[in-house]
C-alpha positions in Angstrom: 16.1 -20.6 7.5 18.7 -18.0 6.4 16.0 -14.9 7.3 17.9 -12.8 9.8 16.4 -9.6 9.9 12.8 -7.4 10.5 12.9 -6.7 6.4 14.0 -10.2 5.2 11.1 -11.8 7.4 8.1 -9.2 6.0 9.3 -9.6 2.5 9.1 -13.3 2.9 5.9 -12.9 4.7 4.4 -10.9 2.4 5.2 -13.3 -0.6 3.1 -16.6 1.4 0.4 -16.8 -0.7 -1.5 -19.8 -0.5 -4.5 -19.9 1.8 -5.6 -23.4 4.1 -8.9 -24.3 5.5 -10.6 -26.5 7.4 -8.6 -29.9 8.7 -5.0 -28.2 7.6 -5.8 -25.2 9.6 -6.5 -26.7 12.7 -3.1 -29.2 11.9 -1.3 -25.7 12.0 -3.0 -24.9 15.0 -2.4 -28.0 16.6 2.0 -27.5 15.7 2.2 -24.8 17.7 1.5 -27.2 20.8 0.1 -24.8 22.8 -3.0 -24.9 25.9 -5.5 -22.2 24.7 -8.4 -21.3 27.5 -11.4 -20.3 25.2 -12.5 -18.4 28.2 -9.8 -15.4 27.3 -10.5 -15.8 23.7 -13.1 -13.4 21.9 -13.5 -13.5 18.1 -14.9 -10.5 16.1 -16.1 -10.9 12.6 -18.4 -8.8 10.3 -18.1 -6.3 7.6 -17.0 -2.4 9.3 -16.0 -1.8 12.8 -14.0 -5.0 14.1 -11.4 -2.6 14.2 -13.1 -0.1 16.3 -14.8 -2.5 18.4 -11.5 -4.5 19.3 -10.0 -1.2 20.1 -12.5 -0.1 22.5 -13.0 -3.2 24.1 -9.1 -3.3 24.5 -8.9 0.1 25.9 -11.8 -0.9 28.4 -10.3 -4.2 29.3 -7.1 -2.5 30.1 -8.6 0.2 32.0 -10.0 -2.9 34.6 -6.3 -3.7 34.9 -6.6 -6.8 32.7 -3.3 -7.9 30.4 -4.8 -8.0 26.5 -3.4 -9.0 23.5 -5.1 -7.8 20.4 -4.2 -8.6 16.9 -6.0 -6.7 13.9 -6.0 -6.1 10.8 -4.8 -4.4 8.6 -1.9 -2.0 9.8 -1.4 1.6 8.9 1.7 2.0 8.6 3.9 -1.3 9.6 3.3 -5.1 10.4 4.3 -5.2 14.1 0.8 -3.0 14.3 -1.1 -5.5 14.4 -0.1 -7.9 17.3 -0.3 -5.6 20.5 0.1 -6.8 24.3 -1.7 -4.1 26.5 -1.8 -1.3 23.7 1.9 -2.0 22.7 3.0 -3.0 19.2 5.3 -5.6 18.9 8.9 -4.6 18.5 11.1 -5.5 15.4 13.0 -7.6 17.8 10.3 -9.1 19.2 8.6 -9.6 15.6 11.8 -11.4 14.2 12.2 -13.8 16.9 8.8 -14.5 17.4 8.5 -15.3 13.4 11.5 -17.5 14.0 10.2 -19.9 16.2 6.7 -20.1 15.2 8.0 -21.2 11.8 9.9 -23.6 12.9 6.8 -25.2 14.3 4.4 -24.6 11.0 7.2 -23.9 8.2 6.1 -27.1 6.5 2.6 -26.4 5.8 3.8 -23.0 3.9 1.4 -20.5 5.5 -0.1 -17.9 3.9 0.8 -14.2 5.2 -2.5 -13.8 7.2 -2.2 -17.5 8.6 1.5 -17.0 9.9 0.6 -13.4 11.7 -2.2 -15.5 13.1 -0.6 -18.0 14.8 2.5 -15.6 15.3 -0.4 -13.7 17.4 -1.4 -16.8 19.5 1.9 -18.1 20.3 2.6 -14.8 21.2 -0.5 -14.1 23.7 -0.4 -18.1 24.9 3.4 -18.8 25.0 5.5 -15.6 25.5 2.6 -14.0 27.6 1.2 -17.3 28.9 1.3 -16.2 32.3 -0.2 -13.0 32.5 -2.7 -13.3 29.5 -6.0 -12.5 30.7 -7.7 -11.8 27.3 -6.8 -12.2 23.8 -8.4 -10.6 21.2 -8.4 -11.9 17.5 -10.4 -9.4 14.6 -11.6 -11.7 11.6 -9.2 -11.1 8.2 -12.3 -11.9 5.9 -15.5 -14.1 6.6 -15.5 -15.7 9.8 -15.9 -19.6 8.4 -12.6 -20.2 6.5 -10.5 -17.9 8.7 -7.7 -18.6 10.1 -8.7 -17.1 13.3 -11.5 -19.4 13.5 -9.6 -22.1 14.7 -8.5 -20.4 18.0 -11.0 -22.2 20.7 -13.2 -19.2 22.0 -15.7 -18.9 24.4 -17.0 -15.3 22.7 -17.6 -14.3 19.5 -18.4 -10.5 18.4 -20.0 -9.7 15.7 -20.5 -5.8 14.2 -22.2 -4.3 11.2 -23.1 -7.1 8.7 -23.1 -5.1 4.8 -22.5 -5.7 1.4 -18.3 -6.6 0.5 -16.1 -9.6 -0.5 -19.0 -10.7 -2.6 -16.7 -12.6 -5.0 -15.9 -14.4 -2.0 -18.6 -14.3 0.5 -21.5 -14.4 -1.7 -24.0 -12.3 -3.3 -26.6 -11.3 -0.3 -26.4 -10.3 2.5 -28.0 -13.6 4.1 -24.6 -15.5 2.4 -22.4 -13.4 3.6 -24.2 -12.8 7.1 -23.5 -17.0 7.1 -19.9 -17.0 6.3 -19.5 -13.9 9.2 -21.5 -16.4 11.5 -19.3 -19.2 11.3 -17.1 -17.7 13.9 -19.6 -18.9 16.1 -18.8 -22.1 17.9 -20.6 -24.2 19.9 -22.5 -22.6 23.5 -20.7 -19.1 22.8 -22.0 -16.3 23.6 -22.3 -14.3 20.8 -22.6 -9.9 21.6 -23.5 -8.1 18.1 -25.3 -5.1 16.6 -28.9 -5.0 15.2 -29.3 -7.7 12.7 -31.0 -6.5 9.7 -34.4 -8.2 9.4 -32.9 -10.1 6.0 -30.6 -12.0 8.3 -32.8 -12.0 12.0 -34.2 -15.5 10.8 -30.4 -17.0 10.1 -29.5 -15.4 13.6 -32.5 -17.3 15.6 -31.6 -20.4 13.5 -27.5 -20.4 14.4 -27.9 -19.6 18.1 -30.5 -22.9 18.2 -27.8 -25.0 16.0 -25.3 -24.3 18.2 -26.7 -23.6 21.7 -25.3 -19.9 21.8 -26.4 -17.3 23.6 -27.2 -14.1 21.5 -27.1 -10.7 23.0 -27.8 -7.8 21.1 -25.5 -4.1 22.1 -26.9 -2.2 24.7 -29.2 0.8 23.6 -27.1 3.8 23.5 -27.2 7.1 21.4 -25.3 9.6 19.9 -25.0 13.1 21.0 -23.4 15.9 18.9 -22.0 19.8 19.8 -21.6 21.6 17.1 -20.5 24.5 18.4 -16.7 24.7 17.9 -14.6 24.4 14.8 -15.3 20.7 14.9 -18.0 18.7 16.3 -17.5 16.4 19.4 -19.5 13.3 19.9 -20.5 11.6 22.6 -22.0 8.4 23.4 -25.4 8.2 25.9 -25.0 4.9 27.7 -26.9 3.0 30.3 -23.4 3.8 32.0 -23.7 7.5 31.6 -22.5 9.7 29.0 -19.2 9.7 27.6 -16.6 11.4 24.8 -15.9 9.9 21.8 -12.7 9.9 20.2 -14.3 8.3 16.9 -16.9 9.9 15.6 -19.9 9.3 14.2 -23.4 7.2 14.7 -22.1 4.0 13.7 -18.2 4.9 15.5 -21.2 4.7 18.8 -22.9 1.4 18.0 -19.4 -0.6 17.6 -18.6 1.7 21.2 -21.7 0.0 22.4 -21.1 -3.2 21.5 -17.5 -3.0 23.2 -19.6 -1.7 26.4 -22.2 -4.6 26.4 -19.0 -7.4 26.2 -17.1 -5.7 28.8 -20.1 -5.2 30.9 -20.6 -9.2 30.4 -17.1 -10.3 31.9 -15.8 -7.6 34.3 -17.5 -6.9 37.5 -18.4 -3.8 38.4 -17.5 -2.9 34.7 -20.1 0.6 35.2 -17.3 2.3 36.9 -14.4 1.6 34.3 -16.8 2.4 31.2 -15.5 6.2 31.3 -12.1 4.9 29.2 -14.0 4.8 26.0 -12.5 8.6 25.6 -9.5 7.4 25.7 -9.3 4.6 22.7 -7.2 5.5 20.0 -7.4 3.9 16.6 -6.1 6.1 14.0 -7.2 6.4 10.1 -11.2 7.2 11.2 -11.4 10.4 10.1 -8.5 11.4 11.9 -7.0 14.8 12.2 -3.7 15.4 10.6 -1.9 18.8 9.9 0.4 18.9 6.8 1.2 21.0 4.2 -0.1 24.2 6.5 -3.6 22.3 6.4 -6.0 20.4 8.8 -6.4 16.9 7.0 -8.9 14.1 7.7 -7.8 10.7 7.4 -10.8 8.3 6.9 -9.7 5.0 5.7 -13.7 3.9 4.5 -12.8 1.2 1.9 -16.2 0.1 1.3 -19.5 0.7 0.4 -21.2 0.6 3.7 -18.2 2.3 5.1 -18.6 5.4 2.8 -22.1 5.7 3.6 -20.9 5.7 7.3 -18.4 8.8 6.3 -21.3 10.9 4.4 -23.2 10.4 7.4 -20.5 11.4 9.4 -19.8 14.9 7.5 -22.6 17.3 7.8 -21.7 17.5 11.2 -18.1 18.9 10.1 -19.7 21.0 7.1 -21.7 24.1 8.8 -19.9 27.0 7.4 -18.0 25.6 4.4 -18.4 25.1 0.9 -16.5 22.0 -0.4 -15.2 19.0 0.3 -12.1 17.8 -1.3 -12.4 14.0 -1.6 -8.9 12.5 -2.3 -9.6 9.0 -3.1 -7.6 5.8 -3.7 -9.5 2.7 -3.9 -8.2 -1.0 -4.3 -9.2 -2.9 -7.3 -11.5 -5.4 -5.5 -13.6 -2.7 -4.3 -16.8 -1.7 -6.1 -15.5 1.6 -7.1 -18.1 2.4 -9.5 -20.4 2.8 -6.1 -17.8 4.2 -3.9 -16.9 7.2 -6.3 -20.9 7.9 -7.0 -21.9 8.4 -3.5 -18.6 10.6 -2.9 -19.4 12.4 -5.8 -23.3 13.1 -4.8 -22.2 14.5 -1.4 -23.1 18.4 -1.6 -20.1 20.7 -2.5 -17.9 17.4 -3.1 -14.7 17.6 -5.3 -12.8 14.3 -6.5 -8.9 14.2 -6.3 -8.3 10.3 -7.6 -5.0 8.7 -7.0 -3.7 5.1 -6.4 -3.0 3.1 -3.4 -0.1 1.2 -2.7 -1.2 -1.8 -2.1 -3.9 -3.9 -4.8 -4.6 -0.7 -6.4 -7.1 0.2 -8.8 -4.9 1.8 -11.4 -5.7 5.4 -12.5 -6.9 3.9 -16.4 -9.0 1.5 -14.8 -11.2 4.2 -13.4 -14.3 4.9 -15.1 -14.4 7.6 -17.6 -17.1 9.4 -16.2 -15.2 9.8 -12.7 -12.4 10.6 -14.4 -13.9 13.3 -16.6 -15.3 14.9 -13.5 -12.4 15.1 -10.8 -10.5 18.1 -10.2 -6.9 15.8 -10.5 -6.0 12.7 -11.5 -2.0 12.0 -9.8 -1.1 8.2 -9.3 0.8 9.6 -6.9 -0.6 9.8 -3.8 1.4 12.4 -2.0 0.9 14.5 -5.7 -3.0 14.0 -5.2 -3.2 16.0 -1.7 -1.0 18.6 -2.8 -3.2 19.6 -5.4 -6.1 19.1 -3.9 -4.6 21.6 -0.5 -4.1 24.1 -3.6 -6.9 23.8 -5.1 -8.9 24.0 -1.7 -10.4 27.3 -0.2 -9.6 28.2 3.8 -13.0 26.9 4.4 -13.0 23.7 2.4 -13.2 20.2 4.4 -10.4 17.9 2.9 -11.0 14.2 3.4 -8.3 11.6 2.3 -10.8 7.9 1.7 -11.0 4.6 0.1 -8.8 2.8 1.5 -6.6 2.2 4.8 -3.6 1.7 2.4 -3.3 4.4 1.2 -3.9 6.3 4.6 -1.1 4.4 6.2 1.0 5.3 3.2 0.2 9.4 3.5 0.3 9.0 7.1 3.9 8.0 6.7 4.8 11.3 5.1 3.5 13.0 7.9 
């Protein structure tokens, strides 16, 4: 192959477009020719907070003196973010000659862009770091039975929040979809997850019988708030004492919990290494930024339940102001319609619409309503937060959402 640099090799990547399953996955899988331990493998599927929960639990795992790999999904701002060895990205070097000798091995069966990061991932974590591996974390691209990642023999999978998204794939309720997401789970795992909803409790009891897996819900934790600075500051209440979060919010706690409750499973002693999860750092959840002479929140909530988990995240950060500038980009496979509405029901909200660079919902596709009722319309992004940091008052909240896309891409500026 005549690919010979970081920018030939993600342009080529990013132009694999057909998907495998089943049988011609595990052929892939069965190329690379590598011994995976299913012990050191943990899977985590659902619908928000595989992120956030792979971070934590990385950060914990790391704290215990473990070696991790973790490979998410997507990346803010470039590729090589999402295949990490003990909190490292990959380098560009790395990246190139990694992608150069797992494609020898799995050209043939043309990979799609997901499936060759994938296995990029694993032969990274099992070959390169096959020595000192002593967990590999893998977050779930979409579903849990048809992935790619579901091929990987694993001993543990995770599963978070279980809402409403990928319908036109995953199905129409949340008991199809809850079944996709479950299909992670292989046989005698033990499966760690948050509270089902009831819809879905029945399907739960029904899987772990089917295949003899233990289920463990999170441990019971709570949020604290102090709302007495410019800011609030959250903490989580733990059966392990109470710590600092650095992502906020009540559901930012229940995937910190579940991280806890998996850690707590397979380290000893795990109590006295549970202060780290102050420490985790996963950016683009309403994080902090300062441009343009302004304090701007980064929250890349690209779906329905993910929104509602941001407008219950921002009365906290509201005492003393009078609007919130929403900046929005959404991609077009999103249920903007529902997205916008909520935004635009928050108290004091204003609507600065945009585009996203990647699968965007163009600016004509809105609907009319939404775009009769923001302050700006800009396709460009950048163009979008300008106006809306004009438009804005001292006291006003500014909030860039919809979609992690576009928060890499701003992020970039900055």
């Amino acid at each position: 192959m005549s690919l010979t640099n970081y920018v030939q090799i993600i342009n080529y990547l990013e132009n694999q477009e057909t998907f495998h399953y089943g049988e011609d996955l595990q052929r892939i899988f069965r190329s690379l020719g590598l011994s995976v331990d299913p012990a050191k493998v943990i899977i985590v599927a659902g619908t928000n907070g595989k992120g956030t929960t792979g971070a934590v639990l990385q950060t914990l795992l790391r704290e215990s003196g473990k070696n991790i790999g973790f490979f998410s999904s997507p990346p803010l701002k470039k590729t090589n973010e999402r295949i990490k060895f003990n909190c490292r990205d990959i380098t560009d070097e790395e990246f190139c000659d990694l992608f150069l000798q797992v494609d020898e091995l799995i050209h043939d069966y043309n990979p799609s862009y997901f499936e060759y990061l994938t296995f990029m991932a694993v032969y990274y974590f099992f070959e390169w770091h096959k020595n000192d591996t002593d967990f590999a974390i893998f977050e779930v691209g979409l579903g849990g039975t048809l992935d790619a990642t579901n091929v990987i023999p694993h001993d543990i999978s995770v599963i978070t929040k279980i809402g409403m998204d990928h319908m036109d794939v995953l199905g129409n309720s949340l008991e199809e979809i809850a079944r996709n997401k479950f299909g992670i789970i292989q046989k005698n795992n033990r499966v760690f997850h948050t509270k089902f909803d009831s819809a879905i409790a029945n399907l739960a009891r029904s899987c772990a019988v089917e295949k003899s897996a233990q289920f463990t819900e999170a441990c019971d934790c709570s949020l604290r708030v102090d709302v007495i600075g410019k800011y609030p500051e959250f903490f989580i209440v733990s059966p392990w004492g109470e710590f600092s979060l650095s992502l906020p919010g009540k559901r930012a706690m229940e995937n910190t919990a579940l991280a806890m409750t998996v850690f707590a499973d397979i380290v000893p002693n795990a109590g006295k290494y549970m202060h780290a999860v102050q420490k985790t750092y996963w950016p683009g959840r309403m994080e902090k930024i300062f441009c343009y002479n302004r304090e701007i929140f980064f929250s890349g909530d690209h779906n329905v339940p993910g929104i509602e988990s941001l407008l219950e995240l921002l009365p906290y950060y509201m005492y003393g102001r009078d609007h919130v500038c929403f900046v929005v980009g959404i991609c077009r496979d999103k249920e903007h319609e529902a997205i916008l509405r909520k935004l635009a029901n928050f108290p004091g909200a204003k609507l600065y619409l945009t585009e996203t660079p990647v699968k965007t919902l163009k600016i004509q596709e809105y609907a009319t309503d939404f775009l009769e009722m923001a302050v700006a319309v800009d396709a460009n992004p950048q163009s979008a937060l300008a106006a809306a940091i004009a438009d804005a008052q001292a006291n006003d909240l500014i909030v860039v959402t919809g979609s992690l896309y576009l928060i890499g891409l701003l992020k970039s500026y900055f």
